[in-house]
C-alpha positions in Angstrom: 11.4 -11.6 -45.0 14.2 -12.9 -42.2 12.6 -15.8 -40.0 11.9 -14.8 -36.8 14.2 -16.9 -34.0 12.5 -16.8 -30.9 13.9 -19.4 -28.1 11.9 -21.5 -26.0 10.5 -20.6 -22.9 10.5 -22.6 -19.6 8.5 -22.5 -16.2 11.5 -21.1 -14.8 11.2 -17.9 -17.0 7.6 -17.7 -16.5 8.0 -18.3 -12.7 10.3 -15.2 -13.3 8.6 -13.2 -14.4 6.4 -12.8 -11.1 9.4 -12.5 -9.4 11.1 -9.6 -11.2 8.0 -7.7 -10.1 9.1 -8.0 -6.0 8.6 -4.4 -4.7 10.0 -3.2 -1.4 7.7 -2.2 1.2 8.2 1.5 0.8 7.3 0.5 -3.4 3.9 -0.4 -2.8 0.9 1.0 -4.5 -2.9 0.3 -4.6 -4.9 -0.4 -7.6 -8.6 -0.4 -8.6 -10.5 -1.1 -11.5 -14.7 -0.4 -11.7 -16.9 -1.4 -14.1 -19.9 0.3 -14.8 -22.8 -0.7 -17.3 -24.7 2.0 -19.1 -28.9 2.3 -20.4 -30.1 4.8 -23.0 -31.5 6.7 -20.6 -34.8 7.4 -23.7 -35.5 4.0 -23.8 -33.8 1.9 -20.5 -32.1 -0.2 -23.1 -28.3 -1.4 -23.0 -26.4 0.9 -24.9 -24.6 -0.3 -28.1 -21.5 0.3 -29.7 -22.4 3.0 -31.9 -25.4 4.5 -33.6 -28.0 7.4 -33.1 -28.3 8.3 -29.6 -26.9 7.0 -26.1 -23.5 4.9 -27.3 -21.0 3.3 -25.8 -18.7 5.1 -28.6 -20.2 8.4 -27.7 -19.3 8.1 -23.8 -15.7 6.7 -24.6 -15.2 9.9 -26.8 -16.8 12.3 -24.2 -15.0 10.7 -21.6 -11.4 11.4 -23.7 -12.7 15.3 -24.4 -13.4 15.4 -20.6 -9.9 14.4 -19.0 -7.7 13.8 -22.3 -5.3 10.7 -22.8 -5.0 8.6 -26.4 -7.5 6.9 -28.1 -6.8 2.7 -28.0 -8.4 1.9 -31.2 -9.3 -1.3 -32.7 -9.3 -0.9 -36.6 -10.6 2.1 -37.0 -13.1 2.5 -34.1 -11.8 3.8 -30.4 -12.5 0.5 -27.5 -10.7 2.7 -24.5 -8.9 5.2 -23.8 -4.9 5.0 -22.4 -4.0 8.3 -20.3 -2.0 9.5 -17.2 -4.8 9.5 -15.1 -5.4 5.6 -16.1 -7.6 4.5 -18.7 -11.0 3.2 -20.3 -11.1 -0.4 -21.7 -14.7 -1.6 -23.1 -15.7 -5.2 -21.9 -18.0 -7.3 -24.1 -21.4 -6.1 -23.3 -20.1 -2.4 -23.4 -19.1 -2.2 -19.7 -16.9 0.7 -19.4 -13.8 -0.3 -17.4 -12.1 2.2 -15.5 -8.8 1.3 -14.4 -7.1 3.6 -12.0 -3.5 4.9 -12.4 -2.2 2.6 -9.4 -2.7 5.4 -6.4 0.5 5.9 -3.5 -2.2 5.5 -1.0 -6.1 5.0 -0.2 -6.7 8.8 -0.4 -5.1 9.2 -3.8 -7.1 6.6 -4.9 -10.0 8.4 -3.5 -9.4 11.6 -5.3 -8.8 9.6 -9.0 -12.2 7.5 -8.1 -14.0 10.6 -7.2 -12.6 12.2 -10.3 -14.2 9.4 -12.7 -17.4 9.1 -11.4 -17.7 13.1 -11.8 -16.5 12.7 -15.4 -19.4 9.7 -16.2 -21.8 11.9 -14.1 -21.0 14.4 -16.5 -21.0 11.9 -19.6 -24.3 10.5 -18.4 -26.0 14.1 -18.0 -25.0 15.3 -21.3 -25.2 11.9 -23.6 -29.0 10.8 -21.8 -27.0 7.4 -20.2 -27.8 6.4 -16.9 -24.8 4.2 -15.0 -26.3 1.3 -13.4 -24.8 0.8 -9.3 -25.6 -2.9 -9.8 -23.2 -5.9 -11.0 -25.6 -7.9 -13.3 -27.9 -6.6 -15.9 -31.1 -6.9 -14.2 -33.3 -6.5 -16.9 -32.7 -6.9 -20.3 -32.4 -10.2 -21.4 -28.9 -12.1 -22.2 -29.9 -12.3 -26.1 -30.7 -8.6 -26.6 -27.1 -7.4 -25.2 -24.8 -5.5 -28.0 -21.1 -7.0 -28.8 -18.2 -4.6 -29.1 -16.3 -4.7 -31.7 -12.9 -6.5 -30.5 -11.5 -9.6 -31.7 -10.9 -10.4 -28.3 -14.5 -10.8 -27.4 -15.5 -13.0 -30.5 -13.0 -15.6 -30.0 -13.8 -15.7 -26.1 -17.8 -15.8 -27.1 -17.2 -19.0 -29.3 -15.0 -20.6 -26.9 -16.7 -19.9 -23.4 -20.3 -20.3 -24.7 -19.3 -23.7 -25.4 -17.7 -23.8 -21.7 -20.7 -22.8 -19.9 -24.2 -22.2 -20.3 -24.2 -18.9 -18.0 -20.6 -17.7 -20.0 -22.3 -14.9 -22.6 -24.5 -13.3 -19.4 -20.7 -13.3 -17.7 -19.5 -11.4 -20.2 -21.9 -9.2 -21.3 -23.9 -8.3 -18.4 -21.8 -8.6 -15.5 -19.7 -5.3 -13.5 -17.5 -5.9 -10.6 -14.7 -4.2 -8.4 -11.0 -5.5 -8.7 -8.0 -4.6 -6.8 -4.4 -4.8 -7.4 -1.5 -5.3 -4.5 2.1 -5.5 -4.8 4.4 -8.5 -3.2 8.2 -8.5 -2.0 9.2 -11.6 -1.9 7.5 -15.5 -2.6 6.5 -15.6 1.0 4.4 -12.3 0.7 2.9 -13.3 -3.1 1.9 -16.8 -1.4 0.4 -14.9 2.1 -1.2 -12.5 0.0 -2.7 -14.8 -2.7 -4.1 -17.0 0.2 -5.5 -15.3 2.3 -7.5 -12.6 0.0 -8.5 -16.1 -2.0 -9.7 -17.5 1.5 -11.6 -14.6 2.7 -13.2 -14.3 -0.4 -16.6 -15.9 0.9 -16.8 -13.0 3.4 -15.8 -10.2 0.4 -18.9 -11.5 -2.2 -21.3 -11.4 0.9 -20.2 -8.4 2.1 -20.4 -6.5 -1.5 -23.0 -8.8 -3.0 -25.3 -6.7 -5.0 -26.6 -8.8 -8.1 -30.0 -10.3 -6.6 -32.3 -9.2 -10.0 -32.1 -11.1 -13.6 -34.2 -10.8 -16.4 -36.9 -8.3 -14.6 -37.2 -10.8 -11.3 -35.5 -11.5 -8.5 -33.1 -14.3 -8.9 -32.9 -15.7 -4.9 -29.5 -14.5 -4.6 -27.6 -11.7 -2.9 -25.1 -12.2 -5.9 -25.9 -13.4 -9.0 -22.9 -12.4 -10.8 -21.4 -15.0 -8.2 -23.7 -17.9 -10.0 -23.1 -16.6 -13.5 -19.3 -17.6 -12.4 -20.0 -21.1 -11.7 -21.0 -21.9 -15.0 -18.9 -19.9 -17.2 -15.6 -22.0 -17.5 -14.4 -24.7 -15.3 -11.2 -24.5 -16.6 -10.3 -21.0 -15.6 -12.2 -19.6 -12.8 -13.2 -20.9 -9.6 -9.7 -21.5 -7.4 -7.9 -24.7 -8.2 -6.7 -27.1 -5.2 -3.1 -26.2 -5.1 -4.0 -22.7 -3.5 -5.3 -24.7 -0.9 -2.1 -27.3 -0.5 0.3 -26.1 2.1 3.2 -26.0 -0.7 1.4 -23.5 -2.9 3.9 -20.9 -4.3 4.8 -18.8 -7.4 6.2 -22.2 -9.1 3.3 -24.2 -8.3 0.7 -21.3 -9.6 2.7 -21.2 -13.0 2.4 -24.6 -13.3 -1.3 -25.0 -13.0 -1.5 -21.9 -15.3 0.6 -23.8 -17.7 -2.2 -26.4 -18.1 -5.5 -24.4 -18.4 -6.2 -24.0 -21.9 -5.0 -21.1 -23.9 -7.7 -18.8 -26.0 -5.8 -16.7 -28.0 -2.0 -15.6 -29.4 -1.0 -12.7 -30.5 0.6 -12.6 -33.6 1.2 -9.7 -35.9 -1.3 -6.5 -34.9 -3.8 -9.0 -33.4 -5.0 -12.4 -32.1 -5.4 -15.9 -33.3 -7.0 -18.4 -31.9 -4.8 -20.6 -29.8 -6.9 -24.2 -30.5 -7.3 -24.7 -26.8 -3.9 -25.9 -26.3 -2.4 -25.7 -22.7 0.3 -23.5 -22.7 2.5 -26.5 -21.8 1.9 -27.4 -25.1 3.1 -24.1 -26.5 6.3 -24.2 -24.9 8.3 -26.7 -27.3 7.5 -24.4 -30.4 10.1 -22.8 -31.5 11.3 -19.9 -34.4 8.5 -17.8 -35.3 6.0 -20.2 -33.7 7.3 -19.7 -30.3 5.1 -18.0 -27.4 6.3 -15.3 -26.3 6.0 -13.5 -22.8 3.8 -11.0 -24.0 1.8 -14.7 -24.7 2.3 -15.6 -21.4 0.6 -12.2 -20.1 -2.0 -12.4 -22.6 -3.1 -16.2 -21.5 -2.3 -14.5 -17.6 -5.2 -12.6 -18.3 -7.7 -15.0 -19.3 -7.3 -16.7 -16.2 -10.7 -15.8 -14.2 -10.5 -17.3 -10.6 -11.4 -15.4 -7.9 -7.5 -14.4 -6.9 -4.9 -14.1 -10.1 -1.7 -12.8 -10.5 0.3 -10.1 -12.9 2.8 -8.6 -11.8 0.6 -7.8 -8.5 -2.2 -9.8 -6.6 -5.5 -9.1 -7.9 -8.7 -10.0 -5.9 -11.8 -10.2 -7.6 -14.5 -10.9 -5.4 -16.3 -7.8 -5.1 -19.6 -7.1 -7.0 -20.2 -3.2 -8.3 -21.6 -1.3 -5.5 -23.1 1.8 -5.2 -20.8 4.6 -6.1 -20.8 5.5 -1.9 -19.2 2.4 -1.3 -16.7 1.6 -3.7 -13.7 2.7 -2.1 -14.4 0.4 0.8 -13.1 -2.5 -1.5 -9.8 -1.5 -2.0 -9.9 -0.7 1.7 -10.6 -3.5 3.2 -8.0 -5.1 0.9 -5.6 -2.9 1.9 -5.7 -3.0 5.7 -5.8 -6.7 5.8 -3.0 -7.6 2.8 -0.6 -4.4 3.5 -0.1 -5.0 7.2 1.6 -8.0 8.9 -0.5 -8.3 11.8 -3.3 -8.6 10.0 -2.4 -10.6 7.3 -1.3 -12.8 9.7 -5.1 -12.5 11.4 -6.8 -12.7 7.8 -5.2 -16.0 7.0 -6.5 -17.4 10.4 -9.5 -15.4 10.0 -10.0 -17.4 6.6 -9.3 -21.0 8.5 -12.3 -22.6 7.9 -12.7 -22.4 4.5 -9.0 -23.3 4.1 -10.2 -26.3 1.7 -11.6 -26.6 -1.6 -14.9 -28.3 -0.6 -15.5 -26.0 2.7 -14.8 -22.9 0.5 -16.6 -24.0 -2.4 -20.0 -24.4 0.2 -19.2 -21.0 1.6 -18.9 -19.1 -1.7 -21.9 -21.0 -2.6 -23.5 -19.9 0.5 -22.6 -16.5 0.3 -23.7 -16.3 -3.2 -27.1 -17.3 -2.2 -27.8 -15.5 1.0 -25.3 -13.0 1.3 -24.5 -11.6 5.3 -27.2 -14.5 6.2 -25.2 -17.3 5.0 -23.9 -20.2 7.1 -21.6 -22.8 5.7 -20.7 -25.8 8.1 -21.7 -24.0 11.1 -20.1 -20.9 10.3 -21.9 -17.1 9.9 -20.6 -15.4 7.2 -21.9 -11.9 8.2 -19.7 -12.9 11.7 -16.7 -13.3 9.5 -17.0 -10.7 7.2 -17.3 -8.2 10.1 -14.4 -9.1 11.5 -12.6 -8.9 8.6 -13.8 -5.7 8.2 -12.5 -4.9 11.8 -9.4 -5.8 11.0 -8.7 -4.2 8.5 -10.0 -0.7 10.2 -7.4 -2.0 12.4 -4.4 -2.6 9.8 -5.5 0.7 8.4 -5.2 2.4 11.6 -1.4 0.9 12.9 0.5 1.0 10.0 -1.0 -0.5 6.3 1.1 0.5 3.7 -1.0 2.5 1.4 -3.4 3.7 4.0 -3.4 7.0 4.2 -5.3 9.4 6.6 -8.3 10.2 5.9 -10.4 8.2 3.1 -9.9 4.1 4.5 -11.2 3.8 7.6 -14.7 6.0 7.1 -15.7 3.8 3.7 -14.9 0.8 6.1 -16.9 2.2 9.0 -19.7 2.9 6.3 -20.1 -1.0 5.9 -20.6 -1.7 10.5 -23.6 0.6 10.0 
């Protein structure tokens, strides 16, 4: 068999590959992804991968019969689902991860979104499953949760139990809202990483929906929030540099570059990495080398509250109920797709442009929700004006916006 010759990569080409993504203005799209944990409806217990009864197997089946699209299998068994409406991925606890085809504007998105939740509505009718509207388990304990069946998830549940004693309720009995936003330049990646990662105390108290645990109320508006602090310090959380003045695409790769890798992919699957920073990685050369299809792989086991692809994703946002969902991408949308108030957001975001002040105030928001204060500032007071302005930015210009669908699911949230 020929040796495989793969050169070495450098910071620069990693750097580059954010940068190749720069969309124009009149490029941008808005993307969503919503996960959603399922009970046999018979018995209120998670469901598992497979078996008699209410499955996680027989929804992702159903789900392909209902709207079409190709199976994405691992070994033999189907994890998700890859189509042109978007697809189905299964997180570790059987959370079924819906991630949207990315939408021209805030009312295509609202059609796709209202087009899945009708499918699982469906689903749930006909397979006796019942979709919890909550982001953490609130029941069943942490040691009764199924595993699915991807290599993926059993190298991550070695490594980040280790990390964290909260790490296996993170991954198997958490659901949240993420949203994906395009950049044209540096300056727009850095604005738009800033100040959705600065205004991300007001999103989790604004969507915090997680307050029950193990049949009991767990004193906070968002629990999934606490399960985060303890899952890996290493990779979640926002490190200082976001914070420094200087922060950039460079300066992002090269903290990325030094959190420690989980897994490479090598043949049809993964390996474990050994932990190794993927500084480390960089020197190998032939067929040891990374790859960038390595580099997207480690991108995507980075877990802080803002991360980058090739678009911004924010990740602050619990699961809501089904009737507030689209305000998510929304509120994103108005206040990251419009200069004006990007420009507000980031002075918006002001006091907790530090890593101790915005550590208290995610702490804060965590634990009271609209109620919090955090060095004499009111979260619910900051998270309404940010949902003001982004009615606003919705309303004079947002890329993405759209007519009808924003600005009522925003509106929804001032009653």
């Amino acid at each position: 068999m020929p040796r495989i010759d793969r050169g070495k990569l450098t910071c620069p080409q990693l750097a580059a590959y954010f940068r190749a993504a720069f969309r124009p203005r009149s490029g941008w799209l808005v993307g969503i992804e919503v996960e959603k944990m399922g009970l046999d409806r018979a018995t209120g217990r998670p469901l598992a991968y497979d078996g008699a009864g209410a499955s996680v197997r027989s929804a992702v089946e159903a789900y392909r019969e209902a709207r079409g699209g190709a199976f994405v299998y691992e070994g033999d068994r189907p994890v998700g689902i890859d189509a042109p409406w978007g697809g189905i991925s299964l997180e570790p606890g059987g959370q079924f991860e819906w991630s949207a085809r990315p939408a021209k504007d805030l009312d295509a998105l609202d059609a796709d979104l209202k087009a899945h939740l009708d499918t699982l509505a469906a689903i749930g009718e006909a397979k006796g499953i019942r979709w919890l509207d909550v982001a953490v388990q609130p029941e069943a304990a942490v040691a009764s949760m199924p595993w699915m069946p991807k290599a993926r998830y059993g190298i991550m549940r070695d490594i980040l139990g280790r990390q964290g004693a909260l790490a296996h309720r993170m991954m198997t009995q958490t659901a949240s809202i993420q949203c994906a936003f395009d950049f044209a330049s540096d300056e727009d990646w850095t604005r738009k990483f800033r100040a959705a990662a600065l205004l991300a105390p007001a999103a989790v108290a604004l969507f915090a929906n997680s307050s029950r645990v193990d049949g009991k109320e767990s004193g906070y508006a968002s629990y999934r929030q606490r399960i985060w602090r303890e899952t890996d310090p290493d990779r979640c959380d926002l490190p200082a540099i976001v914070f420094d003045k200087a922060f950039s695409i460079d300066a992002w790769v090269e903290w990325v570059c030094d959190v420690p890798t989980l897994f490479l992919r090598r043949g049809n699957g993964l390996a474990p990495s050994g932990g190794a920073p993927f500084r480390a990685l960089l020197d190998r050369c032939g067929c040891d080398a990374v790859t960038m299809e390595d580099w997207e792989l480690h991108l995507s086991s980075i877990f802080t509250e803002v991360r980058s692809y090739t678009y911004v994703e924010v990740r602050s946002a619990d699961l809501t109920p089904d009737n507030r969902i689209l305000a998510v991408p929304a509120l994103w949308t108005g206040l990251l797709y419009n200069d004006d108030a990007l420009d507000r957001a980031l002075a918006l975001g002001a006091p907790f442009d530090d890593p101790g002040a915005w550590r208290r105030a995610m702490d804060a928001a965590a634990k009271d929700g609209l109620a919090a204060r955090s060095d004499g500032v009111q979260l619910g007071d900051i998270a309404a004006s940010a949902v003001s302005l982004a009615m606003d930015g919705l309303s004079n210009g947002a890329a993405c916006a759209g007519t009808l669908a924003g600005v009522p699911a925003l509106a929804r949230l001032l009653q």
